[in-house]
SELUM-325724 format. One record per residue (C-alpha): residue number from 1; x, y, z. Coordinates in Angstrom, 2 decimals, decimal comma. Example, Ala and Ser with C-alpha at 12.3 -4.5 7.8 and 13.67 -1.06 7.14 Angstrom:
2
<resi 1 | px 12,30 | py -4,50 | pz 7,80>
<resi 2 | px 13,67 | py -1,06 | pz 7,14>
END
This chain:
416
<resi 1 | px 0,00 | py 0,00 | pz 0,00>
<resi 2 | px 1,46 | py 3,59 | pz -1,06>
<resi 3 | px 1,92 | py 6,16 | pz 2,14>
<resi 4 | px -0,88 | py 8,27 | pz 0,22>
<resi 5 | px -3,56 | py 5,56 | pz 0,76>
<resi 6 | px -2,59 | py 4,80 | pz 4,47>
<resi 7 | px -2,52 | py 8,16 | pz 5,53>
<resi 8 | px -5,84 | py 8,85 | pz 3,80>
<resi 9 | px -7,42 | py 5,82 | pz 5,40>
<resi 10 | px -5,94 | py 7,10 | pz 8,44>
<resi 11 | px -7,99 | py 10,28 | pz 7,88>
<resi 12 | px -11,25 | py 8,60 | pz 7,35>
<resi 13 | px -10,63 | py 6,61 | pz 9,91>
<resi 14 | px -10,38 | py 9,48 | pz 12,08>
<resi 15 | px -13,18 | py 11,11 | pz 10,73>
<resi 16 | px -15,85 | py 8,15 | pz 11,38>
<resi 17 | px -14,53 | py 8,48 | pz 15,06>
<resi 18 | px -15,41 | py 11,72 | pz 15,21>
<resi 19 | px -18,12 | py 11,70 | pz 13,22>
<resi 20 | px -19,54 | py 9,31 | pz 15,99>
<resi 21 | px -18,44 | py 10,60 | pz 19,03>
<resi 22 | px -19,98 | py 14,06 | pz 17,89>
<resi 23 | px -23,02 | py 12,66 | pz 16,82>
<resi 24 | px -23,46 | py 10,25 | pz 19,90>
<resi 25 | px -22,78 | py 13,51 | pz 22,02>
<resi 26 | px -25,45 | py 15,53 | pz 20,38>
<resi 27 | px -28,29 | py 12,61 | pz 20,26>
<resi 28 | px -28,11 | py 12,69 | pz 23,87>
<resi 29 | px -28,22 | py 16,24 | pz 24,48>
<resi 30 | px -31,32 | py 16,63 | pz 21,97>
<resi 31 | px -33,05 | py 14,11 | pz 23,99>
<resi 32 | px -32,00 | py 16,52 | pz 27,27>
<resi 33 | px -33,29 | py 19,05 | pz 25,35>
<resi 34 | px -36,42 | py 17,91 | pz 23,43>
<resi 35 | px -38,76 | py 18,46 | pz 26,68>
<resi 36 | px -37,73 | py 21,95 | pz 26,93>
<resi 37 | px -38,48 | py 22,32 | pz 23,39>
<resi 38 | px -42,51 | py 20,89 | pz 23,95>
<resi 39 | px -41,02 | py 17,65 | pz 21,82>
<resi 40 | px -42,68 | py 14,44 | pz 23,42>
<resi 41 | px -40,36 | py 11,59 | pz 24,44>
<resi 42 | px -40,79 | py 8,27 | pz 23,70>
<resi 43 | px -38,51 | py 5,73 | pz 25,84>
<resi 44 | px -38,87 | py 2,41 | pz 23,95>
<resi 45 | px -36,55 | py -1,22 | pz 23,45>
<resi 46 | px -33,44 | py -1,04 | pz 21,04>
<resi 47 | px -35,46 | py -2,97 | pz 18,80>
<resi 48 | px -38,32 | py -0,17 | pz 18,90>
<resi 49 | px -40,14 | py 1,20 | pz 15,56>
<resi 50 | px -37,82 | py 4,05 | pz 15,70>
<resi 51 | px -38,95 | py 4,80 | pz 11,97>
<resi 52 | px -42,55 | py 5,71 | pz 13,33>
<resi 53 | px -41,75 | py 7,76 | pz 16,35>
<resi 54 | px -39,51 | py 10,19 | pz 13,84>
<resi 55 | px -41,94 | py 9,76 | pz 11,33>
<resi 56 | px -44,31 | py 11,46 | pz 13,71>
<resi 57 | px -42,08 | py 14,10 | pz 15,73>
<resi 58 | px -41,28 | py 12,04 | pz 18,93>
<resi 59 | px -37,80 | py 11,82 | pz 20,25>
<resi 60 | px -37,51 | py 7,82 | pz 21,07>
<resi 61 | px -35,25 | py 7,54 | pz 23,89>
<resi 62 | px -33,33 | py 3,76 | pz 23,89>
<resi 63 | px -32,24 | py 3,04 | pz 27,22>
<resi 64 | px -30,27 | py -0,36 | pz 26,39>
<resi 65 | px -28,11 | py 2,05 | pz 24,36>
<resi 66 | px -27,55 | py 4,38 | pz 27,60>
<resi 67 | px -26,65 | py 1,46 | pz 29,24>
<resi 68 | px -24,05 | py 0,05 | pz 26,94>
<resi 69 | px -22,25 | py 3,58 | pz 27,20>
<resi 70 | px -22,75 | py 3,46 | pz 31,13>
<resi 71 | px -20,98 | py 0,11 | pz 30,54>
<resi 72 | px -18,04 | py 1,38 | pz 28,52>
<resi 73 | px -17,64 | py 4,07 | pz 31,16>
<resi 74 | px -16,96 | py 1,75 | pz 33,74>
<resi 75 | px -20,19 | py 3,25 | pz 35,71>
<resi 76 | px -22,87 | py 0,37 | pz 34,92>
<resi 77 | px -22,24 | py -1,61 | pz 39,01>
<resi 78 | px -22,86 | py 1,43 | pz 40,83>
<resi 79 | px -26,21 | py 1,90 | pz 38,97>
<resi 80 | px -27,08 | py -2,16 | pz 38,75>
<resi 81 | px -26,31 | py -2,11 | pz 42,77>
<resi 82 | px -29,05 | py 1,56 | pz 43,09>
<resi 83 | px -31,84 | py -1,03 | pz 41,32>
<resi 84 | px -30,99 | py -4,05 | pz 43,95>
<resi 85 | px -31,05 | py -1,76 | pz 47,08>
<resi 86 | px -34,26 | py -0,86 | pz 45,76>
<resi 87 | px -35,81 | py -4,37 | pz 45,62>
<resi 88 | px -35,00 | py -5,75 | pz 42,28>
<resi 89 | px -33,10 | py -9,18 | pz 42,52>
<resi 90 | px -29,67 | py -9,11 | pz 40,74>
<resi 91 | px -30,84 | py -12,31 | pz 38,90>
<resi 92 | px -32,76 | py -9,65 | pz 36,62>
<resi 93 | px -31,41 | py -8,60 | pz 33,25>
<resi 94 | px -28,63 | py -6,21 | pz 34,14>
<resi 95 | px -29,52 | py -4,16 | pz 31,25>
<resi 96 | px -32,83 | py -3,51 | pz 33,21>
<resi 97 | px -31,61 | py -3,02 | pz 36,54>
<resi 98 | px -28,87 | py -0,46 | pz 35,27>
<resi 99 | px -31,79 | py 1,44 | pz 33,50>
<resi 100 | px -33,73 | py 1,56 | pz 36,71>
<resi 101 | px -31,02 | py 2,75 | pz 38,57>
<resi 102 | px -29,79 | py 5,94 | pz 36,18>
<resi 103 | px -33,92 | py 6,60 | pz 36,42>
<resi 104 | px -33,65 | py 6,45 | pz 40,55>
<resi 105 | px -30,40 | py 8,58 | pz 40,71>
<resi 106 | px -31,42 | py 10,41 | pz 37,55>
<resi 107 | px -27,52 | py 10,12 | pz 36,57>
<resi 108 | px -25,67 | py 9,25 | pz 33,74>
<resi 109 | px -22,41 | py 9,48 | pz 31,73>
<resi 110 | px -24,00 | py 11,92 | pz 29,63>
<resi 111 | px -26,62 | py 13,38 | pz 32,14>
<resi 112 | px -29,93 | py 12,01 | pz 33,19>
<resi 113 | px -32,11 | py 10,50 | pz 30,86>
<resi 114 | px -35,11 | py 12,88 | pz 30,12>
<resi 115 | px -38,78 | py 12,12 | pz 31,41>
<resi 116 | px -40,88 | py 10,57 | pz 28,64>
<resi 117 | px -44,04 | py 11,03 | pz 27,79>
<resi 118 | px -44,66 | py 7,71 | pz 26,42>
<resi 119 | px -43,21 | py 4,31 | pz 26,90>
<resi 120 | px -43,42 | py 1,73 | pz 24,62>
<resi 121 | px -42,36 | py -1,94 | pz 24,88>
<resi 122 | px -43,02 | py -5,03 | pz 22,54>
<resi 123 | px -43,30 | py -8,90 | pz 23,33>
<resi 124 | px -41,00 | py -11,55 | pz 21,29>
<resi 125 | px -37,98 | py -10,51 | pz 22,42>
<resi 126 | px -37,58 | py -11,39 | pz 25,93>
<resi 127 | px -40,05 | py -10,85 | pz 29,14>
<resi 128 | px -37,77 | py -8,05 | pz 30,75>
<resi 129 | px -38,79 | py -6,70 | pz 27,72>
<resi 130 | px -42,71 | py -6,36 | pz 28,52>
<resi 131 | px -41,82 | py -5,89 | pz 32,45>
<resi 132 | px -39,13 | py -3,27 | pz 31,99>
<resi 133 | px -41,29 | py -1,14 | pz 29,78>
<resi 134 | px -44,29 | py -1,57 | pz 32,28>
<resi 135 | px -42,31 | py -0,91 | pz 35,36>
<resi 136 | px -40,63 | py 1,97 | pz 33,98>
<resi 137 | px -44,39 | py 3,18 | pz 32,62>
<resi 138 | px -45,61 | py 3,17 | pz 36,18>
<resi 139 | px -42,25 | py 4,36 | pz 37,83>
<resi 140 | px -42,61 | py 8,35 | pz 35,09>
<resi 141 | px -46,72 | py 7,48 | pz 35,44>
<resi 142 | px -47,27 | py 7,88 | pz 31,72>
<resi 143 | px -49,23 | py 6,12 | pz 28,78>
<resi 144 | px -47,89 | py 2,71 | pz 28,01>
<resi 145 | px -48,28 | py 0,80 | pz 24,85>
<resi 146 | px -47,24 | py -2,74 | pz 24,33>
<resi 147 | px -46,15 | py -4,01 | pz 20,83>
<resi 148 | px -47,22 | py -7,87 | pz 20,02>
<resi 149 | px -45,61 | py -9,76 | pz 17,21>
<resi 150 | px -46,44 | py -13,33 | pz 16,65>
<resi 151 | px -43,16 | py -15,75 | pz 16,88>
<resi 152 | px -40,63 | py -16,36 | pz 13,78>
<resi 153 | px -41,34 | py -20,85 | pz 13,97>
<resi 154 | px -40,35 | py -21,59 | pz 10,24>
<resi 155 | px -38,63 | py -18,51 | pz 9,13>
<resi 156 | px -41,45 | py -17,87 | pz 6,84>
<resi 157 | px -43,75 | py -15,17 | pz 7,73>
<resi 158 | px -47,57 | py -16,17 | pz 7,11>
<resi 159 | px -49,91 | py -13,62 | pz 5,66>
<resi 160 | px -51,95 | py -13,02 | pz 8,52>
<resi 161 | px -49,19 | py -12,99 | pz 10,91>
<resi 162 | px -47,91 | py -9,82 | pz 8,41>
<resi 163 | px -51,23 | py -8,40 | pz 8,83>
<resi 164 | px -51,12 | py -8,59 | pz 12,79>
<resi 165 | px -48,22 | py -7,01 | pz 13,16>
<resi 166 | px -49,00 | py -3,95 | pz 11,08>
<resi 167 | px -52,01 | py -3,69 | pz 12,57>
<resi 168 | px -50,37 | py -3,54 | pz 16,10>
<resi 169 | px -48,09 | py -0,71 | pz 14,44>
<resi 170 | px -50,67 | py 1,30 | pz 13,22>
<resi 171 | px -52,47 | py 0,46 | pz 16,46>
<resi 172 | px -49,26 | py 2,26 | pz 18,46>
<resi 173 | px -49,50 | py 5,41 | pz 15,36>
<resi 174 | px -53,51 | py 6,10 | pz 16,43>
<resi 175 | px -52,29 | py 5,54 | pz 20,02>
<resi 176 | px -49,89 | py 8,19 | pz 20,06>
<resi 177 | px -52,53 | py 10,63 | pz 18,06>
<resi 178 | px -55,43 | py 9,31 | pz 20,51>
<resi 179 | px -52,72 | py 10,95 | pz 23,55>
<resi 180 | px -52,28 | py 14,04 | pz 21,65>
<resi 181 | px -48,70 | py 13,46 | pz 21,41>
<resi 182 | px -48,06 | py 13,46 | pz 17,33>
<resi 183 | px -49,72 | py 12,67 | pz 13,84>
<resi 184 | px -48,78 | py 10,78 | pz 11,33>
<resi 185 | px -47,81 | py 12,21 | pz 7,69>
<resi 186 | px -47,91 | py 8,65 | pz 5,29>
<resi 187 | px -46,12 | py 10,67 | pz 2,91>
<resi 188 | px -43,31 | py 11,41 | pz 6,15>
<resi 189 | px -43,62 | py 8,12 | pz 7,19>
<resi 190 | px -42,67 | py 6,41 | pz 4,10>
<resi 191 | px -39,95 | py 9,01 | pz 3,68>
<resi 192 | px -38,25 | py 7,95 | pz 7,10>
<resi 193 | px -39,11 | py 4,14 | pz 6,41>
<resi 194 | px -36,70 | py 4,53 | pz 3,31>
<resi 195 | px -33,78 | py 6,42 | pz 5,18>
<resi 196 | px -34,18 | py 3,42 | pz 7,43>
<resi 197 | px -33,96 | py 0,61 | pz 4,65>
<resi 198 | px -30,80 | py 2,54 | pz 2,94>
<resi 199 | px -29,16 | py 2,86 | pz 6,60>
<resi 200 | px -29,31 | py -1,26 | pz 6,64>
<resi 201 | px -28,61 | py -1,93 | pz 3,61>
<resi 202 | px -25,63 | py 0,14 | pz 3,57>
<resi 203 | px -24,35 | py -1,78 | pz 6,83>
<resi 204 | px -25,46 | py -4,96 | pz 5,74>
<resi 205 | px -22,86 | py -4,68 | pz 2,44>
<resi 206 | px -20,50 | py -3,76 | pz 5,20>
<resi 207 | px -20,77 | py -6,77 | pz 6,73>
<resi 208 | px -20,72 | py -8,68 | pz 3,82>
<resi 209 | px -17,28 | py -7,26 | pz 2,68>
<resi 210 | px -15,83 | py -8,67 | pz 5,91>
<resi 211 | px -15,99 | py -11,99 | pz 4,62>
<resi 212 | px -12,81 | py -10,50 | pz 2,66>
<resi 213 | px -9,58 | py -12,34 | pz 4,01>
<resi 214 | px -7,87 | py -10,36 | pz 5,84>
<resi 215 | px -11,28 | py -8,87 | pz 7,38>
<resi 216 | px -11,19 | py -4,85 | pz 7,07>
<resi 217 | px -13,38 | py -4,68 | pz 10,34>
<resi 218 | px -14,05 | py -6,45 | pz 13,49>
<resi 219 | px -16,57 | py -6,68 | pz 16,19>
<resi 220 | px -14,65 | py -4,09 | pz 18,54>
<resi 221 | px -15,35 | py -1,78 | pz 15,76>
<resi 222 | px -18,89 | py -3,17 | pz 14,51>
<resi 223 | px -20,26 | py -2,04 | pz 18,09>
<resi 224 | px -19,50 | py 1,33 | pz 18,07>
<resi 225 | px -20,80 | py 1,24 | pz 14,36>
<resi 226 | px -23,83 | py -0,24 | pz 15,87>
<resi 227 | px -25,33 | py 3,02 | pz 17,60>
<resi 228 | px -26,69 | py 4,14 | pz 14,59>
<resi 229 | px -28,75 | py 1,58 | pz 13,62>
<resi 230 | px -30,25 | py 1,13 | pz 17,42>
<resi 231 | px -30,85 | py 4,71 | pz 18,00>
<resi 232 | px -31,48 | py 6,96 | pz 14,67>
<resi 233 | px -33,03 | py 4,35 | pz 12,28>
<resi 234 | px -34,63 | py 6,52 | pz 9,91>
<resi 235 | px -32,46 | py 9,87 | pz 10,00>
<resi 236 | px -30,48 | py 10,58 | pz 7,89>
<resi 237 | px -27,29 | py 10,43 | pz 9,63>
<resi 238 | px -27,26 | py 6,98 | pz 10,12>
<resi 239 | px -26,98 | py 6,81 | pz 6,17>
<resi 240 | px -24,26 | py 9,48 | pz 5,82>
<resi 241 | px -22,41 | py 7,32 | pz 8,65>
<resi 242 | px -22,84 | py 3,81 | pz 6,90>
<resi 243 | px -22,39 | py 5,58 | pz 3,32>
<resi 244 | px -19,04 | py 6,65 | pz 4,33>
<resi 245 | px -18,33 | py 3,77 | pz 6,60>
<resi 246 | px -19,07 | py 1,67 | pz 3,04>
<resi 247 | px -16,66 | py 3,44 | pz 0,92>
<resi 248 | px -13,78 | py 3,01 | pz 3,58>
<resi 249 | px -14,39 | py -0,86 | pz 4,20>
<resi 250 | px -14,32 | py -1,32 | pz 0,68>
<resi 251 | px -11,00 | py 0,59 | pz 0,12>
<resi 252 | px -9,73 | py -1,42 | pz 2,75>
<resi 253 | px -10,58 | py -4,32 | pz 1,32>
<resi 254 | px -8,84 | py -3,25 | pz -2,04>
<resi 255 | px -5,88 | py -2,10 | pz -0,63>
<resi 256 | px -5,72 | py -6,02 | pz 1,50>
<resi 257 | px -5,84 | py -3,92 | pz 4,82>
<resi 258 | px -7,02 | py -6,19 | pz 7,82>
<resi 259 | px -8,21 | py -5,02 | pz 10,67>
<resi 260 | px -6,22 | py -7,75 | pz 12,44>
<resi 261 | px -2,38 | py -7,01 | pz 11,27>
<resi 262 | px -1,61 | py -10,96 | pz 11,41>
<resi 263 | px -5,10 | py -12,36 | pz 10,49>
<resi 264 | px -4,57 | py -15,89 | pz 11,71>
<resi 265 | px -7,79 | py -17,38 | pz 12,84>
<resi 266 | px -11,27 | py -16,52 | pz 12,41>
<resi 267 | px -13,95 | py -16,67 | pz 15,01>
<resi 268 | px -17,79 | py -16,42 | pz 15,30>
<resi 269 | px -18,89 | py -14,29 | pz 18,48>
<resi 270 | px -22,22 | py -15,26 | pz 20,19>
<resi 271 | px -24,40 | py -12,89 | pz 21,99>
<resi 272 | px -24,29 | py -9,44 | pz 23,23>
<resi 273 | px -20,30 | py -8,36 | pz 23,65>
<resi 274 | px -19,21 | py -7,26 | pz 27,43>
<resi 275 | px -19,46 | py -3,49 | pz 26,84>
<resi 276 | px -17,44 | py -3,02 | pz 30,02>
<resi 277 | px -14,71 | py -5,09 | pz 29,10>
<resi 278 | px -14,09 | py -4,93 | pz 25,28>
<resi 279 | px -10,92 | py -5,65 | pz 25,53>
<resi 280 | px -11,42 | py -9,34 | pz 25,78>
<resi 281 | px -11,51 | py -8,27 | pz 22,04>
<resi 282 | px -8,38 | py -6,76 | pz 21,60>
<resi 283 | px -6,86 | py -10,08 | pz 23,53>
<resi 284 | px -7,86 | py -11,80 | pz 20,82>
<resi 285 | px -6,15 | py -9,47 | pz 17,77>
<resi 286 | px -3,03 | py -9,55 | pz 19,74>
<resi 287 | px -2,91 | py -13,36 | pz 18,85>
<resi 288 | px -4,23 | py -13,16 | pz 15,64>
<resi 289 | px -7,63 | py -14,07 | pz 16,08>
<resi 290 | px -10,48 | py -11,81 | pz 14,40>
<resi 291 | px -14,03 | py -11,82 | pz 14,84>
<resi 292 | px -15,18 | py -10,76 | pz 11,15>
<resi 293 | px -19,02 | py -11,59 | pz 12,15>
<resi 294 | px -21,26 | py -11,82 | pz 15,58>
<resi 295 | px -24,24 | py -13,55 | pz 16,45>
<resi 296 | px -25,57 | py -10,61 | pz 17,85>
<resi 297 | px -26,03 | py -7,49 | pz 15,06>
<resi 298 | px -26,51 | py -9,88 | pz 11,36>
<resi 299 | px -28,93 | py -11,71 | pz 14,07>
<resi 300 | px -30,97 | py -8,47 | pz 15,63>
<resi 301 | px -30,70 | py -5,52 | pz 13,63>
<resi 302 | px -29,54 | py -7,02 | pz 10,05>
<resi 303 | px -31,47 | py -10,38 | pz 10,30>
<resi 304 | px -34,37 | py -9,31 | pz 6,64>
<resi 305 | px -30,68 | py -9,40 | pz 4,94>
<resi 306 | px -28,84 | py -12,44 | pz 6,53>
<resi 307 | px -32,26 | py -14,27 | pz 5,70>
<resi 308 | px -32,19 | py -13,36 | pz 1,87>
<resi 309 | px -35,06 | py -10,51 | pz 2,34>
<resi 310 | px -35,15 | py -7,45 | pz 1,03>
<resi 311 | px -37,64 | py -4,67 | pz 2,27>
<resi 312 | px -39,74 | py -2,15 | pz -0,10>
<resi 313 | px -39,73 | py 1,10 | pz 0,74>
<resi 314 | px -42,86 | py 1,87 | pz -0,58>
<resi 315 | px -44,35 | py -1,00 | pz 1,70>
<resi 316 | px -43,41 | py 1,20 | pz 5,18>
<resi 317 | px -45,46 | py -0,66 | pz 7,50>
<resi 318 | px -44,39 | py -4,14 | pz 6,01>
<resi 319 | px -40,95 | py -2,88 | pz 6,16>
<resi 320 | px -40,71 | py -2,12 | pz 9,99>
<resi 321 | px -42,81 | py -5,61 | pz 10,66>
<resi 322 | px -40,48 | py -7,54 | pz 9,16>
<resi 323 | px -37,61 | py -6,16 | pz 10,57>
<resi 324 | px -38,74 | py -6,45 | pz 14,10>
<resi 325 | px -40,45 | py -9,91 | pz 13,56>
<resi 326 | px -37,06 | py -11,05 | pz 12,21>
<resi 327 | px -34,85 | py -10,85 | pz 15,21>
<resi 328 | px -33,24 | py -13,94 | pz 16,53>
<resi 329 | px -34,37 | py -13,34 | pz 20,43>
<resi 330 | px -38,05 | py -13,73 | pz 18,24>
<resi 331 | px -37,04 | py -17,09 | pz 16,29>
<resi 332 | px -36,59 | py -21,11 | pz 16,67>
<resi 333 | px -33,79 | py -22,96 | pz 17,25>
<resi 334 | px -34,22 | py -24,47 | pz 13,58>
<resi 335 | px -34,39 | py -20,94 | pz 12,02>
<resi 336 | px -31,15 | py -19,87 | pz 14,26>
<resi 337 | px -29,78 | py -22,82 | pz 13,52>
<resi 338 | px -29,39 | py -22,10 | pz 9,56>
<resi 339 | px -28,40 | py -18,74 | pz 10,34>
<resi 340 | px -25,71 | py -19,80 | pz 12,43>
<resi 341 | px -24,31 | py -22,75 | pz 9,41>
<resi 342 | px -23,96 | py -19,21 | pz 6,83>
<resi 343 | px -22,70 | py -16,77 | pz 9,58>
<resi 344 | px -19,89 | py -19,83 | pz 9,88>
<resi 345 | px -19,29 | py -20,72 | pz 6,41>
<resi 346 | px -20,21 | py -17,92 | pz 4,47>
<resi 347 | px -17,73 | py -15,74 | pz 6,85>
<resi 348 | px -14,98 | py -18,68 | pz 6,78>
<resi 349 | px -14,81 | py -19,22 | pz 10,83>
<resi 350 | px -12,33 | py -21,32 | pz 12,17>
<resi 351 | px -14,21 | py -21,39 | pz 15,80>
<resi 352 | px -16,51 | py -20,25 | pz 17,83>
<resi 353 | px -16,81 | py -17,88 | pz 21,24>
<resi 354 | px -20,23 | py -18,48 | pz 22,51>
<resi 355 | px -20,81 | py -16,13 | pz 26,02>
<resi 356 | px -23,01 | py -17,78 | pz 28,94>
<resi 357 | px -24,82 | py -14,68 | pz 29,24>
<resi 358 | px -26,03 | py -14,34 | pz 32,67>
<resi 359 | px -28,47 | py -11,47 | pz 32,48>
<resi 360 | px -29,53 | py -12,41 | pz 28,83>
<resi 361 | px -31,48 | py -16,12 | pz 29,28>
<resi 362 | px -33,04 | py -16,16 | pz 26,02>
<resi 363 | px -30,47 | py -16,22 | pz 23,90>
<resi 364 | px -28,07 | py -18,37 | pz 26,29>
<resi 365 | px -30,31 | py -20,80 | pz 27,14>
<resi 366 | px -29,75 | py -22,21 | pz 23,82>
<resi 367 | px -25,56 | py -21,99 | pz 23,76>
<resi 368 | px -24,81 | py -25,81 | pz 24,43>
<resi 369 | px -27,21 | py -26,43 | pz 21,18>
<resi 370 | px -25,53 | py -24,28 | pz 19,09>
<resi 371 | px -22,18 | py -25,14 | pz 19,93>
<resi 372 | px -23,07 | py -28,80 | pz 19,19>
<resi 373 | px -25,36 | py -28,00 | pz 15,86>
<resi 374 | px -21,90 | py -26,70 | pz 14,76>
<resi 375 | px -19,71 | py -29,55 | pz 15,96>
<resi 376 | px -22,00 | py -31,89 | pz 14,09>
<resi 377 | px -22,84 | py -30,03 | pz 11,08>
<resi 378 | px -19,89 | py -28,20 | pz 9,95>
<resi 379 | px -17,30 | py -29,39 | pz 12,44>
<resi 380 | px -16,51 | py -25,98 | pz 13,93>
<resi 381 | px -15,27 | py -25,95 | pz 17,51>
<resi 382 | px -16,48 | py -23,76 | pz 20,07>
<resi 383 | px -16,02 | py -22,95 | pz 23,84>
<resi 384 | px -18,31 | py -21,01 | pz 26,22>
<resi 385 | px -17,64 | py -18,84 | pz 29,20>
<resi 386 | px -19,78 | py -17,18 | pz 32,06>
<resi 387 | px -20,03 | py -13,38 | pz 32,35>
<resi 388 | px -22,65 | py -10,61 | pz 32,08>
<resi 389 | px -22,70 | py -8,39 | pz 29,51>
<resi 390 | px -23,47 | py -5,26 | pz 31,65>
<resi 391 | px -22,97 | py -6,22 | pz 35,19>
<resi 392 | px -18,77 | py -6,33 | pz 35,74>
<resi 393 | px -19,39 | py -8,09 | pz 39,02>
<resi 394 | px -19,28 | py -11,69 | pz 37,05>
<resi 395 | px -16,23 | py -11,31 | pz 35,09>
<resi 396 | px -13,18 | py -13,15 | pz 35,88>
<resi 397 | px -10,47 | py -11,96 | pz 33,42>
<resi 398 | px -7,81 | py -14,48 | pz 34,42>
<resi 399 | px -9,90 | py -17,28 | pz 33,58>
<resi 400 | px -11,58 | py -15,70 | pz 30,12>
<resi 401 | px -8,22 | py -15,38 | pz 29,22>
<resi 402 | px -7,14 | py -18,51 | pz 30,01>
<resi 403 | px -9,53 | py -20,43 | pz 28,06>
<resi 404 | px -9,44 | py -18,42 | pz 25,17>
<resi 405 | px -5,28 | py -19,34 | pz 25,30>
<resi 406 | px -5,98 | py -22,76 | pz 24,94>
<resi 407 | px -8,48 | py -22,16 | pz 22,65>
<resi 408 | px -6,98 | py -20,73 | pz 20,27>
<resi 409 | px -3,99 | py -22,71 | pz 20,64>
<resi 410 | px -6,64 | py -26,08 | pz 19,58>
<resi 411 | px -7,25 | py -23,79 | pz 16,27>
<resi 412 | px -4,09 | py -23,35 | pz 15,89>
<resi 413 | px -3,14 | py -27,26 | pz 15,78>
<resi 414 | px -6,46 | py -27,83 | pz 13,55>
<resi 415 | px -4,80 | py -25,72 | pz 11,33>
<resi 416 | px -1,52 | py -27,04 | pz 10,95>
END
């Protein structure tokens, strides 16, 4: 690679950092300042329709985001610890209980999070995710709607199961007219529901140029890339970000520049990263081991692409169905299963990491199944190891790091 192409991938690379940190920084103090402004607020799930509430002049509020930044501040036990002193077991998602506590203390790492007007919370995901939302409803004493979405069995989404889920959707749009808190523009809506398709797109080809060998981007990155997609889904700075996020992967992949400097082994990460401890990432790069795809983001926010779909636009309300029907916290085993055999092959793993989430049951319940659907289908190897991926309290660095050692050192024999 010539010094001119480093040091202007350098540049961009700089820029997307700052482009994010700027952006991140002023999302947060909008939503600080949107009830000053007579804007309602909307706290809803990461997986929220984020397209209507902009569609309609809310400002959603995710608190799952907040939380991951709390996390990466090192602040997330002090808050998890507020929650348990106030009655809530720590066996609870820790996501949830560090939400609970930022709304007791109303703290944060960016200031408190701003009294909504609505709350909204949807079912096929997990139950914290139909308690949370109601608790936190009754905690601020405001409206609370509750999203239903029929589960994903066979992958293949029936006709009337389409038809229930727009219907709760346009069920939540009269609600929020019926509490005099916005109305709905089609012409808007479909607008926003087409920033939001280009925004996935966009970091769906992402992902699929990290199949490249060596892989231009990793998971450490791929979360931070992630806040776009959770929060501002239908803006259009989330497709500015991913536009110029594209055009840098692929010049990356042009120019052979991985991520990883001495791309050795290939791994598949399962479930939610520790967003207190990302390092466990960089632990791996240091011995040549990148993560070039997750079981978490292709799985959650990306899953209408990973499953061959591809939304219309001028369909809005079908659009934002099928993205939150999709996710993998909604689906089978079988229909996780297949996903799993292309995230592996199609992204050339060597192995797997699978996290014993604590605090997130749903998707670790199933760990031991996947590890073994890979061992017997494809012969990939896996381990698993226990930690939270909020709460600090359960992680044991000495032995993470010790398993991942030998672990790696099993690839590396495999190999040879």
């Amino acid at each position: 690679m010539s010094q001119d192409s480093r040091t202007r991938l350098e540049e961009r690379n700089r820029e997307l950092k700052r482009m994010r940190k700027d952006y991140m920084a002023r999302f947060y103090r909008e939503a600080a300042e949107a009830g000053f402004q007579k804007r309602p607020i909307v706290h809803t799930t990461a997986l929220g329709p984020t397209e209507i509430f902009n569609a309609m002049g809310l400002y959603p509020v995710i608190a799952e985001n907040y939380v991951t930044i709390t996390c990466a501040k090192q602040e997330a036990k002090g808050f998890c610890e507020t929650a348990e002193q106030s009655g809530f077991s720590n066996d609870l998602c820790s996501y949830f209980r560090c939400g609970l506590g930022m709304m007791y203390r109303q703290e944060g790492p960016m200031g408190a999070m701003p009294d909504p007007d609505l709350v909204v919370g949807m079912t096929g995901v997990c139950d914290p995710y139909v308690k949370w939302w109601e608790t936190w409803a009754m905690e601020y004493d405001v409206p609370f709607y509750l999203l239903d979405m029929p589960f994903n069995l066979t992958g293949k989404l029936q006709d009337h199961e389409l038809e229930w889920m727009v219907s709760s959707l346009k069920g939540l749009a009269d609600f929020i007219e019926e509490q005099h808190l916005g109305k709905l523009d089609e012409t808007r809506f479909q607008e926003t529901v087409a920033l939001s398709v280009r925004a996935m797109e966009l970091f769906w080809e992402i992902y699929e140029l990290k199949k490249s060998v060596p892989c231009p981007r990793g998971l450490r990155e791929s979360a931070g890339d992630l806040f776009y997609a959770v929060t501002s889904l239908g803006k259009p700075e989330a497709v500015d970000y991913y536009a110029l996020l594209l055009e840098d992967t692929r010049e990356r992949v042009d120019q052979r520049l991985g991520i990883v400097p001495n791309e050795k082994l290939r791994l598949l990460w399962d479930n939610i990263p520790l967003w207190y401890r990302l390092q466990v990432i960089d632990y791996l790069a240091e011995r040549g081991a990148v993560i070039p795809v997750d079981g978490y983001i292709p799985t959650i926010w990306l899953t209408p692409f990973l499953d061959g779909r591809r939304l219309d636009p001028e369909k809005p309300w079908e659009c934002v169905a099928v993205r939150l029907w999709s996710c993998m916290q909604n689906a089978s085993a079988a229909v996780n299963h297949e996903r799993y055999r292309k995230l592996v092959r199609e992204w050339g793993c060597d192995g797997a990491i699978f996290l014993s989430n604590r605090s997130c049951i749903n998707i670790t319940g199933v760990v031991l199944d996947k590890m073994a659907f890979l061992d017997e289908q494809l012969g990939t190897p896996s381990i698993t190891f226990d930690a939270d991926m909020a709460d600090p309290r359960s992680f044991a660095e000495a032995q993470v790091h010790g398993r991942i050692d030998a672990f790696l050192e099993l690839l590396e024999q495999k190999k040879r």
